[in-house]
Structure formats: structure tokens, C-alpha cells
C-alpha positions in Angstrom: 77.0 105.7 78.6 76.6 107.3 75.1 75.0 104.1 74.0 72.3 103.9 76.5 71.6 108.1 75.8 71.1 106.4 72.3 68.5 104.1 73.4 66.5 106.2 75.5 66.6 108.6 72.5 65.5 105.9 70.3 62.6 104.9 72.7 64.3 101.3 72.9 65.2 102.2 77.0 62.8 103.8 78.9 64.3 106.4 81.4 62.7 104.7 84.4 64.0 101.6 83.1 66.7 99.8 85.9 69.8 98.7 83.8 73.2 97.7 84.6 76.1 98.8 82.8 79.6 96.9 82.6 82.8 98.7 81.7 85.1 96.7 80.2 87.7 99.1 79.5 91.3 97.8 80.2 91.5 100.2 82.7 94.3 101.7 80.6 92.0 104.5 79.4 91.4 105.2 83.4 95.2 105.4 84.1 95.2 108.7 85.9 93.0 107.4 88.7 95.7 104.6 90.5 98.9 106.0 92.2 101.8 103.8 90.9 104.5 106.5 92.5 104.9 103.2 94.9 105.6 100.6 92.3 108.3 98.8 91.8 110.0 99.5 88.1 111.7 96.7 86.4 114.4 97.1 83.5 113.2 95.1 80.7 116.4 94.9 79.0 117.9 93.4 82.1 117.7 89.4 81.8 117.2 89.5 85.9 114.5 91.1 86.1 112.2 88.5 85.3 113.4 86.3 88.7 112.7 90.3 90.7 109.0 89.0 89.5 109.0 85.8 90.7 111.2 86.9 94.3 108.2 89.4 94.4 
């Protein structure tokens, strides 16, 4: 978004110009917007729970 603001400011985008905009974020960054209170939670130090994932 801030780049685009850049843009128009620099006269490069014209505000009545249609773009599209792709956010490729990891979603990591957006982590507070998914409930995982439902998800299942695997012990990594348990040498099982890599065959939980593939029973799952």
C-alpha cells in the first residue's frame, strides 16, 4: 500500500488508475486474524508425532 501512496505521489500512478495489488506476505505477519484454538498441537520432541501427521 505504502508503495502505491509513493507512486501516486510521484505522478507515476494516477489516482483514477485501476491496479491490482498482490500480498505476498507469509501470512505470518496476519497471525491474529485465523482461530487455531481448534488445532491439533504436536510435540516435536516426540519421534511419533510425525506418523499423528500422516494418520491425519
Amino acid at each position: 500500500w505504502k508503495a502505491a501512496e509513493k507512486l501516486v505521489a510521484s505522478g507515476w500512478l494516477n489516482p483514477s488508475d485501476e491496479i491490482v495489488m498482490f500480498n505476498t506476505g507469509s501470512g505470518l505477519k496476519y497471525n491474529h486474524l485465523a482461530s487455531v484454538s481448534d488445532l491439533p498441537v504436536l510435540d516435536h520432541h516426540d519421534p511419533a508425532c510425525l506418523q499423528q501427521v500422516r494418520l491425519a
